[in-house]
C-alpha positions as CSV (number, residue, x, y, z in Angstrom):
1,X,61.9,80.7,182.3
2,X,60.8,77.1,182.6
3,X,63.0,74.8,184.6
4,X,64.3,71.7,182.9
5,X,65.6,69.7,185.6
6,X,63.5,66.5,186.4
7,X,60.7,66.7,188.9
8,X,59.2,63.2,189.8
9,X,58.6,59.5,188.7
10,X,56.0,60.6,186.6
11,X,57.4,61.9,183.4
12,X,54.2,62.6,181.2
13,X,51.2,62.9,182.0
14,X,47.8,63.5,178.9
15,X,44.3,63.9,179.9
16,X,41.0,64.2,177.4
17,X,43.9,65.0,174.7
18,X,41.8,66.1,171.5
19,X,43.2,67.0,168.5
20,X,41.7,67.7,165.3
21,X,42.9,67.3,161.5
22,X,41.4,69.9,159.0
23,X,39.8,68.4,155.2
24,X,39.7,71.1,153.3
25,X,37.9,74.3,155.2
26,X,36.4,72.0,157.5
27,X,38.1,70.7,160.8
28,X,37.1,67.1,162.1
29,X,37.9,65.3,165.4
30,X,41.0,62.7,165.0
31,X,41.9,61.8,168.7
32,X,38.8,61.8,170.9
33,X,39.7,62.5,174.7
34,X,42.5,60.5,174.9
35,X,44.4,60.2,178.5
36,X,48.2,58.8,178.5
37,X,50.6,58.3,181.2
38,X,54.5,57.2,181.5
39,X,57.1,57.1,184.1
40,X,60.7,57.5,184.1
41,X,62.5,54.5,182.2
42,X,58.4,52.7,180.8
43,X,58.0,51.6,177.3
44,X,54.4,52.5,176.3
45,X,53.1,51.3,173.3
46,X,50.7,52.6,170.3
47,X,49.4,50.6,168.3
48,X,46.4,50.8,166.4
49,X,45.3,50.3,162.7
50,X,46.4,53.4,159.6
51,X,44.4,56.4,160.7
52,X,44.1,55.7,164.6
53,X,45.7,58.6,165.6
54,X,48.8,56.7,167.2
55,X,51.5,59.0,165.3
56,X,49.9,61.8,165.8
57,X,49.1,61.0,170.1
58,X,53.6,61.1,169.8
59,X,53.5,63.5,168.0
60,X,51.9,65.5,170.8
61,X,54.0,64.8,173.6
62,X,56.4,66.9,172.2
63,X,53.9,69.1,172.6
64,X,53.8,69.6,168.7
65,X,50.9,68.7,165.8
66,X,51.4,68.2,162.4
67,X,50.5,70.7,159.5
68,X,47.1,70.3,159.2
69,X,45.8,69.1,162.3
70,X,45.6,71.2,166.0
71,X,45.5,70.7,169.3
72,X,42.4,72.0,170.7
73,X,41.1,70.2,174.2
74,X,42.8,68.2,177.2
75,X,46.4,68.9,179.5
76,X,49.9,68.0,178.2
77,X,52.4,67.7,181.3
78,X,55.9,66.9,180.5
79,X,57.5,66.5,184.2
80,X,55.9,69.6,185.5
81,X,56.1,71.4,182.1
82,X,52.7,72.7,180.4
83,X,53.5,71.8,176.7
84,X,49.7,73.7,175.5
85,X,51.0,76.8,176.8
86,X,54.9,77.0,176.5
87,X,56.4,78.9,173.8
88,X,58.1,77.8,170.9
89,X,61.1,79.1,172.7
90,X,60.7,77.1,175.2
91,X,59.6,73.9,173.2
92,X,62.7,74.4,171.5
93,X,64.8,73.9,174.4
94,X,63.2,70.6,175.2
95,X,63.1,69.1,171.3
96,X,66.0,66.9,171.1
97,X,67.5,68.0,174.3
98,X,65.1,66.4,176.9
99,X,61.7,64.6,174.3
100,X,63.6,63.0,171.2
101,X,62.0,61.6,168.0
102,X,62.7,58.1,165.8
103,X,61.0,58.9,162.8
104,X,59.3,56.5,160.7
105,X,61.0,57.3,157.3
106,X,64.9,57.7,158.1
107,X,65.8,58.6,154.6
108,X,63.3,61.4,154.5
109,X,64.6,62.8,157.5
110,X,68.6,63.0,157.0
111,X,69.6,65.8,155.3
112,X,71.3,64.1,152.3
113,X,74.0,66.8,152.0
114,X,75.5,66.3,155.4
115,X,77.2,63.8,157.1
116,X,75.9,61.6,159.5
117,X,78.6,62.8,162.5
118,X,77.8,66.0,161.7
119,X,73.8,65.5,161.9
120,X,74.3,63.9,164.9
121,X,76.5,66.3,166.7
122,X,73.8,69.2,165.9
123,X,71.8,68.9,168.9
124,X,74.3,68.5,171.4
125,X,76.2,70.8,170.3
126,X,73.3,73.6,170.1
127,X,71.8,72.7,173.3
128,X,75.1,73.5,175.1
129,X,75.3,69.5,175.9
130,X,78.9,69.1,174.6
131,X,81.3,70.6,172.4
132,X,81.7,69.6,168.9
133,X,84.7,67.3,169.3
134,X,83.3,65.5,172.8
135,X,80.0,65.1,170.7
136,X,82.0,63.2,167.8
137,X,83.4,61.0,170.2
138,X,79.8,60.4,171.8
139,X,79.0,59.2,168.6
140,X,81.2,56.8,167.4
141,X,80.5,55.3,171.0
142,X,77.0,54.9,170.5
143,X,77.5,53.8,167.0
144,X,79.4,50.7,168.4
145,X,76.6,50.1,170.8
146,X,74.4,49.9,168.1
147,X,76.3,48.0,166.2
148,X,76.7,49.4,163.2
149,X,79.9,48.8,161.4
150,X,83.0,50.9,161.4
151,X,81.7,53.1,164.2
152,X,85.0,55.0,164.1
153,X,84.9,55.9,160.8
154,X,80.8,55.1,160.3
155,X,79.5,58.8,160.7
156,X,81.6,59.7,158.0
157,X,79.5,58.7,155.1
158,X,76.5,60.5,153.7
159,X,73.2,59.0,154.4
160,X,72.5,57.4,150.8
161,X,75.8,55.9,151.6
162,X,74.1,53.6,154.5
163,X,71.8,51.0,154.2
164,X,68.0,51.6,155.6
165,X,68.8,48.9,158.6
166,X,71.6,51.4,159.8
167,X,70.2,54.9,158.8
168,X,67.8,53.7,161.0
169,X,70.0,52.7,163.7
170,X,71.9,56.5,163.0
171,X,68.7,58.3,163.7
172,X,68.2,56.6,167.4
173,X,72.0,57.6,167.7
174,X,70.9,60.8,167.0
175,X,67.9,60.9,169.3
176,X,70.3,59.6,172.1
177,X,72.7,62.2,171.4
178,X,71.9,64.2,174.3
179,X,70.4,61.5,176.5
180,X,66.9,62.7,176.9
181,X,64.0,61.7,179.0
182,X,61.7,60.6,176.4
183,X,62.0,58.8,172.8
184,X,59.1,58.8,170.8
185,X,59.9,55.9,168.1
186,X,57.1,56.0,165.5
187,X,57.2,52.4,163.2
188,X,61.5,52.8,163.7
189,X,61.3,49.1,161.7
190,X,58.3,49.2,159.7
191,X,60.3,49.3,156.9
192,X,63.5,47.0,157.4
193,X,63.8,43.5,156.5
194,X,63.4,40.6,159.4
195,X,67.1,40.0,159.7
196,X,67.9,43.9,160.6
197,X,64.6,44.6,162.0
198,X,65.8,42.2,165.1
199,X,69.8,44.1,165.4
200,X,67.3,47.5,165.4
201,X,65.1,46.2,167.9
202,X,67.7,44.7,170.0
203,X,69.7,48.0,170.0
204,X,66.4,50.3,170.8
205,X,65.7,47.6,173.8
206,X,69.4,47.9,175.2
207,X,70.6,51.7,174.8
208,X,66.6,52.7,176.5
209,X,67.3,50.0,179.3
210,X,70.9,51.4,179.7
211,X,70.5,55.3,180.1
212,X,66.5,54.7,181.6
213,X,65.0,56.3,178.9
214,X,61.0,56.1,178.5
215,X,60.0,55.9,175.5
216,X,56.7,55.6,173.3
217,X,56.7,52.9,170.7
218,X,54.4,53.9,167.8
219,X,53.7,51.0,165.4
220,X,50.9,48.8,163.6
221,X,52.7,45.6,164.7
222,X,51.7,43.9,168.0
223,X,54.5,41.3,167.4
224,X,57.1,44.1,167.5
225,X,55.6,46.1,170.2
226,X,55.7,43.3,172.0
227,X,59.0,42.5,172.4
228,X,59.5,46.5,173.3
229,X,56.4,47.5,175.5
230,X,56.1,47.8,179.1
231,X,52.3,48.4,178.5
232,X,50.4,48.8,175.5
233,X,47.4,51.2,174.6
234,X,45.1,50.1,171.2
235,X,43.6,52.8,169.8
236,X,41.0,52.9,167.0
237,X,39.5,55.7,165.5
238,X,41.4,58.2,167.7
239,X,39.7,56.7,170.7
240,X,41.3,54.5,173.5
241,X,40.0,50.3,172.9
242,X,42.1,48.7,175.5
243,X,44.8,49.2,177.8
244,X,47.0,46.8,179.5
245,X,50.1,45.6,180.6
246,X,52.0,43.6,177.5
247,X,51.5,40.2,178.9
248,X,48.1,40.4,179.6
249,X,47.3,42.2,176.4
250,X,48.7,39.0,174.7
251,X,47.4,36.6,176.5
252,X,44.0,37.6,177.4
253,X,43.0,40.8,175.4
254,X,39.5,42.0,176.2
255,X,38.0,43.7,173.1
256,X,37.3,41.9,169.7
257,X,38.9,44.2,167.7
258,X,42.1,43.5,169.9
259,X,41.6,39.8,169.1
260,X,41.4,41.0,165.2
261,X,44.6,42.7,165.7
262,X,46.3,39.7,167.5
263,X,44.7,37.4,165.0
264,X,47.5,35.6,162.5
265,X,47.4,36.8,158.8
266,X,44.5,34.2,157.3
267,X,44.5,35.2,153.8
268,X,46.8,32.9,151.3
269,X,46.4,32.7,147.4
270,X,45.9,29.6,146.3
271,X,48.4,27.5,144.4
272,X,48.4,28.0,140.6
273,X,49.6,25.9,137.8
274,X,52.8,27.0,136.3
275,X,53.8,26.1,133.3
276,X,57.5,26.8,132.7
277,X,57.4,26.2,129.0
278,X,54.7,29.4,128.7
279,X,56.7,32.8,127.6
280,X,57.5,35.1,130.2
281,X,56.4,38.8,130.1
282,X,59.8,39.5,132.0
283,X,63.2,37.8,131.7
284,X,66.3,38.9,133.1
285,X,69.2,37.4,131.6
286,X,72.8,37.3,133.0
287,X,72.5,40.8,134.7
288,X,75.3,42.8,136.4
289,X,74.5,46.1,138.2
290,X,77.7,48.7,140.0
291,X,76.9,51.3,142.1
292,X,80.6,53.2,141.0
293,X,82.7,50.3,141.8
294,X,80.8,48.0,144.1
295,X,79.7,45.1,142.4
296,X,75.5,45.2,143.4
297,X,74.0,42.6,140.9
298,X,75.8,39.4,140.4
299,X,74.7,37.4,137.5
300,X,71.1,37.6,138.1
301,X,68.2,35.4,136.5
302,X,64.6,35.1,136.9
303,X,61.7,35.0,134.7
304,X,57.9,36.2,135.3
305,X,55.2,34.7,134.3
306,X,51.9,36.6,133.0
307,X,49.3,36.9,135.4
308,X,51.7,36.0,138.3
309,X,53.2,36.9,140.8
310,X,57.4,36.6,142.1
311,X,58.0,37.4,145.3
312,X,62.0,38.8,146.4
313,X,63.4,38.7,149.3
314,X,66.4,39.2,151.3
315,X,67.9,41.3,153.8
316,X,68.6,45.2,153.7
317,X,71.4,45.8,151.2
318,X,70.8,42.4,149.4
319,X,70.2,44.2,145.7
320,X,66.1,43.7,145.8
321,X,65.4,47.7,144.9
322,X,68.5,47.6,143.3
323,X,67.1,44.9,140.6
324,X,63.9,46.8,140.7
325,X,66.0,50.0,139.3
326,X,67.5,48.1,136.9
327,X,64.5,46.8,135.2
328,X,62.1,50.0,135.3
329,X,65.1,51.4,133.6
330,X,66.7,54.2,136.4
331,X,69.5,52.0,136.9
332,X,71.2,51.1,133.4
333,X,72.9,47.5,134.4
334,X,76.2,46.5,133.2
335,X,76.0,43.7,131.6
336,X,72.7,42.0,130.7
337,X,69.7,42.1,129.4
338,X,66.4,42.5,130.4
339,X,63.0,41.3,128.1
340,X,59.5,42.5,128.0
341,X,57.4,40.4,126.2
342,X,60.0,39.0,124.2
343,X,61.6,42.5,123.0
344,X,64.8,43.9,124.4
345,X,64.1,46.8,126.8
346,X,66.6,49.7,126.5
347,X,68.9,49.9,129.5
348,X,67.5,53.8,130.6
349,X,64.2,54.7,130.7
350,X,65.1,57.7,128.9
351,X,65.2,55.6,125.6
352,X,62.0,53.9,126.3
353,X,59.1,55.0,124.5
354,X,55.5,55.3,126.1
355,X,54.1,52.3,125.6
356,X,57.0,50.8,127.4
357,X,57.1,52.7,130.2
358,X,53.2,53.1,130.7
359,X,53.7,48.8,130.4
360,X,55.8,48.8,133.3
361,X,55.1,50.4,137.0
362,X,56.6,50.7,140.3
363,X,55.3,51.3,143.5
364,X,57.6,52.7,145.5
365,X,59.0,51.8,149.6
366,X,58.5,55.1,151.0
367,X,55.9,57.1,150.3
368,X,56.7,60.3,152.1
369,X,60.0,61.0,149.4
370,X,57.4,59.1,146.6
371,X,54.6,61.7,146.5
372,X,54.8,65.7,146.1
373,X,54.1,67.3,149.2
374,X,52.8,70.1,146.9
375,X,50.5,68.3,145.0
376,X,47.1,67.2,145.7
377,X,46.0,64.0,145.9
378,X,44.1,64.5,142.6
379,X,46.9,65.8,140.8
380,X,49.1,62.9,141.8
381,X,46.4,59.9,140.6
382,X,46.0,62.1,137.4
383,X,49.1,62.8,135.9
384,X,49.5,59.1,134.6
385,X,45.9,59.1,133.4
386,X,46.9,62.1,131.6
387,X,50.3,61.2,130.8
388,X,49.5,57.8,129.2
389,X,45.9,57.2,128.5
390,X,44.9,60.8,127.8
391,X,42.4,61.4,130.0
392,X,41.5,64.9,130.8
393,X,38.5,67.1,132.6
394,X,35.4,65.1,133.9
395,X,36.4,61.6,132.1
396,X,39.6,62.1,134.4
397,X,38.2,63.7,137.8
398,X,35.7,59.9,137.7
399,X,38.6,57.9,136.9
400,X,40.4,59.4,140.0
401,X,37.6,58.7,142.3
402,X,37.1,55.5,140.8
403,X,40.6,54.5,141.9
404,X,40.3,55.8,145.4
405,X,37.4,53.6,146.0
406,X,39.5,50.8,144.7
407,X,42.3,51.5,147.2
408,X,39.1,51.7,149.8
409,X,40.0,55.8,150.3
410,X,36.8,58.3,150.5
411,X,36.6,60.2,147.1
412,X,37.2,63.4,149.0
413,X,40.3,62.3,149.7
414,X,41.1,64.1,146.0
415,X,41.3,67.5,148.0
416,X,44.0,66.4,150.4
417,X,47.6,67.1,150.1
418,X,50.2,63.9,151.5
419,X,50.9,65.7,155.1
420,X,47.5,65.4,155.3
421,X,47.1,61.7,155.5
422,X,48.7,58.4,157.4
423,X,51.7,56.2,156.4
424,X,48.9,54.0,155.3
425,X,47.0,56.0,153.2
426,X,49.7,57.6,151.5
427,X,51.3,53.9,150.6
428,X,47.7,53.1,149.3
429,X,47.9,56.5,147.2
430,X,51.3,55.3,145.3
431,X,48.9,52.0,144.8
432,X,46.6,53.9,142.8
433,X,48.8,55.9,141.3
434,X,50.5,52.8,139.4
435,X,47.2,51.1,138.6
436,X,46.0,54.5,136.9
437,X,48.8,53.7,134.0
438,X,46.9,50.2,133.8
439,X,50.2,48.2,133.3
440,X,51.0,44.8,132.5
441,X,53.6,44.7,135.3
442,X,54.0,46.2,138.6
443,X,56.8,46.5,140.5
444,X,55.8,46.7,144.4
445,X,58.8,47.7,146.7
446,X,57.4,46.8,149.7
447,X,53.9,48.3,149.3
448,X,52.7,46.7,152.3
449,X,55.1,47.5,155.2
450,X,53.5,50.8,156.1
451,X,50.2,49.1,156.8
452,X,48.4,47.6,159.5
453,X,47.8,44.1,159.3
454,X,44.3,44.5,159.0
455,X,44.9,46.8,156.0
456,X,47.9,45.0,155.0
457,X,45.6,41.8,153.8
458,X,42.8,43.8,152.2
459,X,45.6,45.5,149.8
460,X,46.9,41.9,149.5
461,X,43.3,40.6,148.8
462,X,43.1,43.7,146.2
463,X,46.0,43.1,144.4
464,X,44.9,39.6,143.9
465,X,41.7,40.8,142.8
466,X,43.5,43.1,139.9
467,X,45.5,40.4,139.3
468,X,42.4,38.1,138.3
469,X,40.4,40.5,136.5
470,X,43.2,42.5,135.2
471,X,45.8,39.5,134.6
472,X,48.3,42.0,135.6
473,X,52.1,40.4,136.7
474,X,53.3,41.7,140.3
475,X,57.4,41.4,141.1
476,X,56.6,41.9,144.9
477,X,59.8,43.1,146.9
478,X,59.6,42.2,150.6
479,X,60.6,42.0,153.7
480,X,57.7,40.1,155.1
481,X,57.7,36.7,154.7
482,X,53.5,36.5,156.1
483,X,53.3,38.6,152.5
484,X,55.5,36.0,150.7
485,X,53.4,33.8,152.5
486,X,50.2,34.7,151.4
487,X,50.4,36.2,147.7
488,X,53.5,34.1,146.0
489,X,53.6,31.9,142.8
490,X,57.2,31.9,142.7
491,X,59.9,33.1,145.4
492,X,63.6,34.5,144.7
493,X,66.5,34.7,148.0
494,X,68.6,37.7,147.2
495,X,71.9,37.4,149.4
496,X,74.4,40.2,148.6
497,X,73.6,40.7,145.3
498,X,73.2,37.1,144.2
499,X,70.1,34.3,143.8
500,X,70.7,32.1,146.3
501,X,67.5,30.3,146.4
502,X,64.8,30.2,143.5
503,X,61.2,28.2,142.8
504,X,58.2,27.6,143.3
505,X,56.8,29.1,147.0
506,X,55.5,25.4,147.9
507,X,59.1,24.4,147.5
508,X,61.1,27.1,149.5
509,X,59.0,27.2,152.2
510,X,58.6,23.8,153.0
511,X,62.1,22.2,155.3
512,X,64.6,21.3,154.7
513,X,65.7,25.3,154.2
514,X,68.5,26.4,152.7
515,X,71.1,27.8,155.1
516,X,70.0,31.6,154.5
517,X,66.1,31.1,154.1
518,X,65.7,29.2,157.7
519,X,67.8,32.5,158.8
520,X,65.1,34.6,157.6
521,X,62.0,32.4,158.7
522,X,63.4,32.5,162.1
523,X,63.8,36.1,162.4
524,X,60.0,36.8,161.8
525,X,58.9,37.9,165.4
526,X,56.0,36.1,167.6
527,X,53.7,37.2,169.4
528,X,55.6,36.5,173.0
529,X,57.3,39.2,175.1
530,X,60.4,36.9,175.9
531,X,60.9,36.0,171.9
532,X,63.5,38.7,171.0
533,X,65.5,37.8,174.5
534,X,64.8,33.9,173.8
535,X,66.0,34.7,170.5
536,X,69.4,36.7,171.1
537,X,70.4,34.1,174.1
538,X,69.5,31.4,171.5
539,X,72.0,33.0,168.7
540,X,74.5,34.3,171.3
541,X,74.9,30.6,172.7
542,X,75.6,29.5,169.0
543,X,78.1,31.8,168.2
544,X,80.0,31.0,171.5
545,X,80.6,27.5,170.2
């Protein structure tokens, strides 16, 4: 019987951790002697390009790998506790009782047919932490310290009932449910807009400073980790780069591919002339969407112009997928109509022919729900090369690895299954996967938040590339405003289902704001430790007056 009651300052402790991931029949090295330490109440932070082996370094002080991938070299010491050589039994009793997890993707981790107070009451309730009822109650508490809304009736709803700000927010509820030692939060806001990313961040820094909770903060973003870390790690390669304490990793990183990390986004397409008399490939007139009786769309109008690109933004819950639904067809509107090329697109997909639906293409937010965990990678480029352009045998195997190298993914990448690849390189495989129907417009729901910043700007560069050769329109859905920044003709404001700001990106991102933009601009974090705190004190002040 191991003993779970706390043993010293030192809470985890990894030396010459080497795990390896398998392609195919042949296993390869992913984290290369890697050594990690953390004490009682330290935030530790990974961060580290798609591929560095930063999820799956979490991943293993729980003393757990992924399908696909095994643990073979180095010690694991959770507070005394040999996590190579316990027993599934015995990891069991730690998981979620004593080493929590924040995954990445919230909605792919919430079982959809539950609700959230009853998810969250599992583990408590199984580990012999609190009854049923006393969990309920814990809940709602830490549902009010989180902030999300309602937290006496919040836990009641079902999790596509929630935005992704506070499903997000519901799963570190969960992972606090029975107060563990050690909170492994991998990308938590990777995929929120600015606006909630900052209540998620503030929430994460107060309920880990309140109960002393170490934790290790997984992410791509040095701006975010900064605001969280007591000390950061980069890793590249599944090999350490640097390691430092958060200010001095800011301020005077030692390694040049640190300094590319920490390096603002450079890349920015340059202006283009717009001519608003030429005829859009998409219009949206007067549009209206309901999700049962909740008004979601209000009156919406924009119009695309070929070989362009739109970027929409807004906060979580704002309508941006929502409009994205409606025009791909999975979300019949209302009222409204919505033009392709001049023609009238049905309201469902379902009455679209072919050529209409082959014309328009959506990449999707999250790629874990996006691709079949069943399918291989080959199978999920080829079915639209199939589907729409008929491609079949040899003529369709060179296509696929023709499109890999595109995305800048090894051909034998084919072989793989999703579990067997990053956040990153699944995102990048839902790129390819809408370029192999070779549309005229493509929808991108955030196809850029999973990424790296170095990766994020050579997909940007790439889609700018298609775009030139291919004269292919984008409607770019966002949170990021550097991406806004950088790949923008034309820029929509969503606000609670309406326009609130439209034109030209010169024009909205040049002062005087409007009230809600500025709002957003000053949510983007900086590269400073005391920004988030600055920030809050800053808005707390303001609301006091």
């Amino acid at each position: 019987m191991i003993d779970l009651t706390p043993k010293s300052e030192r809470l985890l402790t990894m030396k010459g951790l080497c795990i390896q991931g398998r392609t195919g029949e042949t296993w390869i090295d992913i984290v290369k002697g890697v050594d990690v330490h953390l004490n009682r109440g330290e935030v530790l932070g990974l961060i580290g390009e798609s591929g560095a082996g930063k999820s799956t370094i979490g991943l293993a002080a729980m003393g757990f790998a992924r399908p696909g991938c095994r643990i073979v070299g180095g010690e694991l010491d959770f507070d005394g506790i040999n996590l190579r050589t316990a027993s599934p039994r015995q990891l069991q009793k730690l998981h979620g009782k004593r080493i929590a997890y924040v995954a990445q993707s919230a909605a792919a981790s919430f079982n959809p047919a539950f609700r959230l107070i009853n998810q969250f009451a599992e583990s408590p309730v199984q580990h012999g932490v609190s009854s049923y009822d006393q969990a309920v109650e814990d809940g709602k508490q830490l549902f009010q310290t989180l902030n999300l809304p309602d937290p006496e009736n919040f836990g009641f709803r079902y999790p596509h009932q929630v935005s992704g700000g506070q499903l997000q927010r519901a799963m570190t509820a969960m992972a606090m449910s029975c107060k563990p030692d050690l909170i492994i939060f991998d990308e938590p806001t990777t995929a929120l807009d600015v606006t909630t990313q900052i209540e998620v961040l503030a929430a994460i820094k107060h309920i880990v400073k309140r109960f002393n909770t170490a934790a290790i903060y997984v992410t791509h973003d040095l701006a975010v980790v900064s605001q969280m870390a007591d000390r950061i790690m980069v890793l590249r390669h599944g090999e350490l780069v640097e390691e430092n304490t958060t200010r001095e990793m800011i301020e005077a990183p030692q390694k040049e591919y640190t300094r590319d990390l920490l390096s603002t986004r450079t890349y920015r397409k340059a202006p283009i002339s717009l001519e608003e008399s030429e005829k859009p490939i998409l219009e949206v007139k007067n549009l209206n969407a309901f999700y049962s009786d909740f008004h979601v769309l209000k009156d919406i109008n924009l119009r695309v112009l070929p070989a362009t690109t739109m970027a929409v933004v807004g906060e979580s819950g704002s309508g941006k997928s929502t409009l994205a639904r409606c025009i791909t067809g999975l979300l019949p509107p209302k009222t409204g109509t919505i033009e392709f090329e001049g023609d009238t697109l049905p309201s469902s997909y379902k009455n679209r022919d072919k050529e209409q639906l082959r014309r328009i293409q959506m990449i999707y937010q999250m790629p874990d729900t996006a691709l079949n965990p069943r399918q291989r990678i080959s199978e999920i480029i080829g079915r639209p090369l199939t589907f729409y352009l008929g491609l079949t045998g040899a003529e369709r195997d060179k296509r696929i690895a023709e499109l890999l190298e595109l995305i800048e993914l090894p051909t034998d990448f084919a072989n793989r299954i999703p579990s067997e690849l990053s956040g990153g390189q699944k995102q990048r495989i839902c790129i390819a996967r809408a370029l192999a129907a070779n549309p005229d417009l493509i929808i991108c729901d955030e196809v850029t938040s999973a990424l790296d910043e170095l990766v994020s700007e050579e997909i940007l560069k790439l889609l700018q590339r298609l775009q030139d050769e291919l004269k292919v329109s984008y409607l770019f859905i966002t949170h990021d405003l550097a991406t806004v920044k950088a790949i923008s003709d034309e820029i929509i404001v969503m606000l609670q289902g309406e326009i609130v700001e439209q034109g030209r990106r010169d024009t909205v991102l040049t002062p005087p704001f409007h009230e809600y933009t500025d709002l957003l601009l000053s949510s983007v974090p900086e590269m400073d430790p005391d920004w988030l705190d600055n920030l809050l004190e800053k808005r707390q002040q303001t609301s006091e007056r």
